[in-house]
MARTORRO-223283 format. One record per residue: residue in three letters; x, y, z of N, C-alpha, C in turn. Coordinates in steps of 0.2 Angstrom, whole numbers, plus 2048, in hexadecimal, padded with zeros to 3 digits. Each point is the difference from the previous one (the first is absolute). Last residue first. Layout:
% residues N
ALAXYZXYZXYZ ...
END
This chain:
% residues 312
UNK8428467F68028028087FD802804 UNK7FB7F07EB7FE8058028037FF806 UNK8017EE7F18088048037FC809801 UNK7EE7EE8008057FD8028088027FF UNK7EA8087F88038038058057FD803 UNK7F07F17F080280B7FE800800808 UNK80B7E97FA7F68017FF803808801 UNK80E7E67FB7FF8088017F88037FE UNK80C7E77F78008058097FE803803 UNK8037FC7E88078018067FE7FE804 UNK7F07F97F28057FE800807803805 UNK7E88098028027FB8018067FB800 UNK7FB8167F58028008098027FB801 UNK7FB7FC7EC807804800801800805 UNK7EA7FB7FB8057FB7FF807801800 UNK7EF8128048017FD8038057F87FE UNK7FE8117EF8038028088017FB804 UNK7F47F97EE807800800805803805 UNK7E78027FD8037FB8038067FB7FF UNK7F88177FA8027FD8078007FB803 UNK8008067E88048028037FF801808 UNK7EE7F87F58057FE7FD807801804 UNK7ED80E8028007F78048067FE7FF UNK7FD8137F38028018088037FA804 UNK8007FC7E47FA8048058027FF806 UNK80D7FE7E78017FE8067F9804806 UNK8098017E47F88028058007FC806 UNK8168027F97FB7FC7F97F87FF806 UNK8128118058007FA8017F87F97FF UNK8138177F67FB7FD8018007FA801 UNK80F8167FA8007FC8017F97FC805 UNK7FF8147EE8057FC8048007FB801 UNK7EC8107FE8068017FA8067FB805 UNK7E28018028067FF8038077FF7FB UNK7E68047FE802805803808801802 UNK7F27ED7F77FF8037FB804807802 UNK7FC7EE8108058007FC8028067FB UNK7F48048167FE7FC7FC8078017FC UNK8058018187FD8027FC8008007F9 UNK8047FB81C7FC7FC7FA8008077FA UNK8117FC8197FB8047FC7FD7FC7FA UNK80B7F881A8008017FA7FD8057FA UNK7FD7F58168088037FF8028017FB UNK7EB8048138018027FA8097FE7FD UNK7F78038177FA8027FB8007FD7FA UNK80C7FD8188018017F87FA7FE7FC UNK80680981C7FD7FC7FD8018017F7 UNK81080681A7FD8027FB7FC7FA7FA UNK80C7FE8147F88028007FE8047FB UNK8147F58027FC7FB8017FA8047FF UNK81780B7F47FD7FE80A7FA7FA7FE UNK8138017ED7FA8028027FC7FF808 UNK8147F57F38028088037FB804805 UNK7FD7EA7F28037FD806802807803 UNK7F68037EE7FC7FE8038027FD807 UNK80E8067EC7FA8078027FD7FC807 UNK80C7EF7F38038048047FC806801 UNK7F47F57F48007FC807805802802 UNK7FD8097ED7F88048048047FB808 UNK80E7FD7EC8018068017FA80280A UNK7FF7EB7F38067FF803801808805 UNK7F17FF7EE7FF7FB803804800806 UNK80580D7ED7FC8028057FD7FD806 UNK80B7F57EF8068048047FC804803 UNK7F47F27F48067FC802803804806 UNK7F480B7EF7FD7FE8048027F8806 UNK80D8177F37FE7F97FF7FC7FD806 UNK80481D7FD8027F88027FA7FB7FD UNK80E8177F67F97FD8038027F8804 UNK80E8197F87FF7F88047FC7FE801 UNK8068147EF7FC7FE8048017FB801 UNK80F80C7F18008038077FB7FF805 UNK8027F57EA8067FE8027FF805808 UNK7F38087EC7FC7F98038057FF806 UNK7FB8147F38057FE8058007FB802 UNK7EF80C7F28068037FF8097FB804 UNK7EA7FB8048017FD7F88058047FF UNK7F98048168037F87FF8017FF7F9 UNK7F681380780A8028038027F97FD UNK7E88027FC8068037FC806803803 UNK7F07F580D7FE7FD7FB8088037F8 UNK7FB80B8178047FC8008027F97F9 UNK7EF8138028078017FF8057FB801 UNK7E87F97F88048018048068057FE UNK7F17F17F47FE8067FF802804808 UNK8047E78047FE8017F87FC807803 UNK80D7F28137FB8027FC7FE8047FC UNK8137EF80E8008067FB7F98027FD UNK8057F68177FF7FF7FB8008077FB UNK8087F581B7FF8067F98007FA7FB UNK7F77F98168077FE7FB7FE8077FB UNK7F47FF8198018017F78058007FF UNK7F47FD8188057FF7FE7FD7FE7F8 UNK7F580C8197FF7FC7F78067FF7FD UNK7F880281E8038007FB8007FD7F7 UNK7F480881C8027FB7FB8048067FC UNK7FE8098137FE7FB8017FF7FB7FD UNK81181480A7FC7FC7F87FD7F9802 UNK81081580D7FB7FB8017FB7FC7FD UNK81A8047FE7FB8037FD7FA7FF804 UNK8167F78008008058057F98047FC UNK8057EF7F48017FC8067FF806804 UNK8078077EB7F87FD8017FE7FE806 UNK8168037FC7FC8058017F9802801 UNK80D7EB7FA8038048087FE804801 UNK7FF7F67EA7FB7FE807801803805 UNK80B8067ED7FB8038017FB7FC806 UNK8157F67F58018078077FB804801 UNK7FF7F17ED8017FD8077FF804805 UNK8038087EC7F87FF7FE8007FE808 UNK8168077FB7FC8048017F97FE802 UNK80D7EF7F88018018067FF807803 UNK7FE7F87E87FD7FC806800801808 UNK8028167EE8047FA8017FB7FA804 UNK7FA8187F37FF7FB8088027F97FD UNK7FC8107EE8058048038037FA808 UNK7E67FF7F28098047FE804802806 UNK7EC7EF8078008067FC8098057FE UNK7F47E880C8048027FA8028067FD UNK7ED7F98118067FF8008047FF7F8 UNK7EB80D80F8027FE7FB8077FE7FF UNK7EA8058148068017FD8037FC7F8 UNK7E980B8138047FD7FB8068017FE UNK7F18008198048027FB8017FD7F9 UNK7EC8048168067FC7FF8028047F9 UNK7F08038178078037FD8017FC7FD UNK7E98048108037FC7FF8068017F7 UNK7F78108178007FD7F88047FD7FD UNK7FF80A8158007FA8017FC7FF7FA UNK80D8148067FA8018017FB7F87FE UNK8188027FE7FE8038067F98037FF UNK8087F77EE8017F78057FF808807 UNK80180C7EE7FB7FD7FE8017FB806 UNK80F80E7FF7FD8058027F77FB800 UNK8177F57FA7FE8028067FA804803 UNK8067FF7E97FE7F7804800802807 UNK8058137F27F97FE7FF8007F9803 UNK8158078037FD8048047F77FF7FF UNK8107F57F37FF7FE8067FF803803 UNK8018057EC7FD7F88017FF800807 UNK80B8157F87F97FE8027FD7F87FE UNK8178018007FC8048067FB801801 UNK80B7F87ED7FE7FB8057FE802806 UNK7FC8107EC8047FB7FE7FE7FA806 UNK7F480E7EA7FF7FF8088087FB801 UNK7F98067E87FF8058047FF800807 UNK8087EE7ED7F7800806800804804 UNK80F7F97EA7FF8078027F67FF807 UNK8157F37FA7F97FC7FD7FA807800 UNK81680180A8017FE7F77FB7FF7FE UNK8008098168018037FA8027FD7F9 UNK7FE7F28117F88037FE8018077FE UNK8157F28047FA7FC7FD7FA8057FE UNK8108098118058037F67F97FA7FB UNK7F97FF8187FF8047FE8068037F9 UNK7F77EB80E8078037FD7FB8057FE UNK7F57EE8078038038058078047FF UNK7E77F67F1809800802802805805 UNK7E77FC7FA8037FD7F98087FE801 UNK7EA80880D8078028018047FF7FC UNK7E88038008028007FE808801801 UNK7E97FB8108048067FD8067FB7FC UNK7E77FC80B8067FD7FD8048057FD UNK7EB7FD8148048057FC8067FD7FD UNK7E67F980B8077FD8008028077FB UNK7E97F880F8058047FD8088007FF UNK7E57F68098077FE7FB8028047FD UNK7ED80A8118017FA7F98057FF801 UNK7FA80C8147FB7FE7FC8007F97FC UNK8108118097FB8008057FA7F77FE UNK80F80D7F08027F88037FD801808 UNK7FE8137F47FA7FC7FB8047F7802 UNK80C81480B7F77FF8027FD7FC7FD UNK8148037F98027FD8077F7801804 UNK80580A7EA8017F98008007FB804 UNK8018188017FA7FE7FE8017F97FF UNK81380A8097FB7FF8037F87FF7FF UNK8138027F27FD7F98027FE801807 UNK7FF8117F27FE7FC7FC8027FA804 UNK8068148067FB7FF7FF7FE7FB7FF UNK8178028037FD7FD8067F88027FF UNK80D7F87E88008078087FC7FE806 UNK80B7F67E57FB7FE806801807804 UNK80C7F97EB7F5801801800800803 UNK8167FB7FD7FF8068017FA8017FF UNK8047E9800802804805800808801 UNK7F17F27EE807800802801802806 UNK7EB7EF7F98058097FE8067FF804 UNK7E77ED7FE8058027FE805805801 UNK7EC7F380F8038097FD80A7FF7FD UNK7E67EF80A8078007FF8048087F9 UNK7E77FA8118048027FB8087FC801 UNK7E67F58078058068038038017F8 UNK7EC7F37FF8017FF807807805802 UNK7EE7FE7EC8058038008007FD80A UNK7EC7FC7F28017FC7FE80B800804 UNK7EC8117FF7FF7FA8068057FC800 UNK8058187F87FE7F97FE7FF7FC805 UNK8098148077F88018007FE7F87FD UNK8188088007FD7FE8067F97FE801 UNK80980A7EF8007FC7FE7FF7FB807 UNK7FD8177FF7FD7FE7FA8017F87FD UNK80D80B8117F98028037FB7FA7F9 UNK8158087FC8027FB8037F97FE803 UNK8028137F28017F97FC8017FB803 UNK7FE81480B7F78017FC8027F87FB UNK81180980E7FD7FE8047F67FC7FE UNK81480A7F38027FB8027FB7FC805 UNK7FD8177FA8017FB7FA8017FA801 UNK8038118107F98008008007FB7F8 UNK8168048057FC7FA8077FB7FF7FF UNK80F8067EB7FE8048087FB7FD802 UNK8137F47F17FA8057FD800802808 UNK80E7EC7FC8028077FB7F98027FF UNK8027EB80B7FD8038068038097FB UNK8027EB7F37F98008027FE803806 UNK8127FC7EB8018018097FA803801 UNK8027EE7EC8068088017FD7FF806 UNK7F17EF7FC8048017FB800807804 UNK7F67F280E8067FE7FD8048027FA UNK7EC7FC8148018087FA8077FE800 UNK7EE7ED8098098038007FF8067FA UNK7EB7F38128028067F9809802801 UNK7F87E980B8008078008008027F9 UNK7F27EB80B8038017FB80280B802 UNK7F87E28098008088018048047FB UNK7FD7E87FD7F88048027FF805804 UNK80D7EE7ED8008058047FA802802 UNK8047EC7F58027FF806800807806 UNK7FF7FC7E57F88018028017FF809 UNK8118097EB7FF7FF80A7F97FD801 UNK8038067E98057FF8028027FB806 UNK7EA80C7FC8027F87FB8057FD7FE UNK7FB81580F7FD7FB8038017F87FA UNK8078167FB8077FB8047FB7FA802 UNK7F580F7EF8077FF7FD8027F9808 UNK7EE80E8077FE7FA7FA8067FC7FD UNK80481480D7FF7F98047FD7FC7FA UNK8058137F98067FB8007FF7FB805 UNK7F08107F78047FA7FD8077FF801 UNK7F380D80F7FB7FA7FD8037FA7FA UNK80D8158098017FB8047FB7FB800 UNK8018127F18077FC8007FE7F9805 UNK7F18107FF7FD7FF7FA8077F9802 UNK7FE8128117FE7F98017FE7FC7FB UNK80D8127FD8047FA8037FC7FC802 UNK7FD80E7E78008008098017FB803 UNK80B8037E87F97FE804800800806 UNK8108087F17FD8058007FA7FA802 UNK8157F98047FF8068047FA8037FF UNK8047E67FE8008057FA7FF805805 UNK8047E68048028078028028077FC UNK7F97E87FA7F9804802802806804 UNK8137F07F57FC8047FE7FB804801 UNK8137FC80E7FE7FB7FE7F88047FD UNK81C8068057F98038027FC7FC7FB UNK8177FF7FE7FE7FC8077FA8037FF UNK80C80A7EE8027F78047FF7FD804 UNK7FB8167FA7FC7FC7FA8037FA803 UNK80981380A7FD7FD8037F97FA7FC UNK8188098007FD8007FD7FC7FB7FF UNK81A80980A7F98008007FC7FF7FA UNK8188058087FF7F77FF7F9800801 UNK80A8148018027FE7F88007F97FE UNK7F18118118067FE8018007FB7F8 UNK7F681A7FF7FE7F98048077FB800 UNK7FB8177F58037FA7FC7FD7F9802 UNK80781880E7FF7FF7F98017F97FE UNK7FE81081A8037FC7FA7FD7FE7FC UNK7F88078138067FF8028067FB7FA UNK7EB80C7FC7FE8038098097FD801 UNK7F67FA7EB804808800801801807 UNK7F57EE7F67FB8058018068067FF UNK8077EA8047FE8027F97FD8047FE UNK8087FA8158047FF7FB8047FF7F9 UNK7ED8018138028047FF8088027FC UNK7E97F17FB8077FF803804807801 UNK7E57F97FC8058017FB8067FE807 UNK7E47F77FE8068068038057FF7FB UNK7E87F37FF8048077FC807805801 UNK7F57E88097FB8068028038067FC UNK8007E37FF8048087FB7FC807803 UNK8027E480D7FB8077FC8048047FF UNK8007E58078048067FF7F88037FD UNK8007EF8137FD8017FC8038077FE UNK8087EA80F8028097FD7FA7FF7FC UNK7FC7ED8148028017F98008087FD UNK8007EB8168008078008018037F7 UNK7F97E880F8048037FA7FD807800 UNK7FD7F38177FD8007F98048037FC UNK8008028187FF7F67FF7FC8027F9 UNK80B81280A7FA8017FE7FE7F9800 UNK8178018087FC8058057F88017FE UNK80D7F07F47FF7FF8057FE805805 UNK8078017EA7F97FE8008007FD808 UNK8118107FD7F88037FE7FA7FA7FF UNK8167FB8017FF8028077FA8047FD UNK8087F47F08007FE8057FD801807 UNK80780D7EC7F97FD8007FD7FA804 UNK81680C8017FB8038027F77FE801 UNK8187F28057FC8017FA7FB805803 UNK81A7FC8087F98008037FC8027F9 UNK8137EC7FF8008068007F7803800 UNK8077E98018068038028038087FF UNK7E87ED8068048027FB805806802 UNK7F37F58108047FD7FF8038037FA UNK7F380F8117FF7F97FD8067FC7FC UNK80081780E7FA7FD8037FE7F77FC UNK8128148017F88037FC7FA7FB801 UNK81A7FB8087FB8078057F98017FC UNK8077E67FC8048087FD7FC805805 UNK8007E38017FC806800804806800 
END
């Protein structure tokens, strides 16, 4: 038995949410229309140059249909996917979903709360969207519902997230993650591993920072090259200056991460999925999440080793 309570060797979030709801918990994405403030001009130009959000956003998520128009079709879409699930969040998941002013934010969060069918949120954005306004409105509305804040941390280098021009550096990761786990909303992170310039052992030395974070879960993303990108055309320009990882060797890569990793933090996610049609490079022959975790785990397994086991 591990600190998170069961036998598998690293702590599953979906695990530990089906045990505190004794049922599958399921995202329902929605496109509420927001922009990035660096792409608006608030903090830059362009957006990051490994974006584009035609790769992930599942097609009922159209900005120009109201959220509660989104979220009937998309429970019809997951409920024949999942027919196991039967609480369901609204995730605002495309750009950063806390970039507009409170009385807006409050009018689109409200509006999906109302659905019968909506049991909390989950709030995609960056760490510069946030203010002690706005999560104190959010630390009211977890009075309540399911409120989860996922901030896009992507790297803990800041020369990385000016390469990727993400207009924020590491400080405010961590000042919005503290500011958010101190009013006892529920915190987790995105991260990307591969990205220009970060060696293996940069990628590694990232845990130890995380670790002093208060983060409740955590999403791990292989860079992918995705199609009508800046980063798209640094790579046809340059193919030789991107390392992508072999699905072999990211394998190998996530269970050293993972032995680094504190214990209470939970994984969301280790992987990213996006459609082929979208993807320039190297590729893992439409390999799917499950897939690749259940490679993680036959890998934990073979050493030995489970996440936090060289966490100090």
């Amino acid at each position: 038995m591990y600190p998170w309570g069961n036998h598998r060797r690293f702590n599953s979030w979906s695990d530990a949410i089906r045990k505190r709801f004794n049922t599958r918990l399921q995202k329902l994405s929605i496109n509420a229309g927001f922009t990035c403030p660096n792409r608006d001009g608030t903090a830059g130009w362009g957006g990051c140059t490994f974006c584009n959000n035609k790769g992930f956003n599942p097609s009922y998520c159209d900005p120009g249909k109201p959220i509660h128009k989104q979220i009937d079709e998309g429970l019809t879409f997951i409920r024949k996917r999942y027919p196991r699930a039967s609480l369901f969040l609204a995730y605002f998941q495309a750009y950063s979903n806390t970039h507009a002013p409170l009385n807006v934010l409050k009018e689109v969060y409200h509006e999906a709360l109302s659905h019968p069918g909506i049991f909390g949120l989950v709030i995609g954005t960056r760490p510069d969207c946030v203010d002690d306004e706005k999560l104190d409105y959010l630390a009211e509305l977890s009075q309540k519902h399911f409120i989860k804040v996922e901030y896009g941390v992507e790297s803990c280098y800041d020369e990385t997230l000016r390469l990727v021009n993400r207009g924020h550096n590491f400080e405010d990761s961590r000042r919005a993650i503290e500011a958010t786990s101190a009013r006892n909303i529920q915190c987790g992170i995105h991260m990307i591993f591969g990205l220009p310039g970060e060696s293996r052992e940069m990628m590694l030395a990232q845990a130890e920072k995380i670790n002093a974070l208060p983060v409740d879960t955590i999403k791990f993303h292989q860079l992918q090259i995705v199609k009508d990108t800046e980063m798209a055309r640094e790579y046809l320009r340059k193919p030789d200056s991107f390392r992508q990882f072999d699905l072999e060797e990211y394998v190998d890569f996530m269970v050293a991460f993972l032995e680094r990793l504190r214990p209470g933090i939970a994984i969301e996610r280790f992987s990213g999925e996006v459609p082929p049609r979208y993807i320039l490079g190297k590729r893992w022959a439409n390999v799917r999440s499950d897939t690749v975790i259940g490679m993680i785990e036959q890998r934990l397994s073979e050493k030995d080793t489970f996440q936090g086991r060289l966490c100090v």
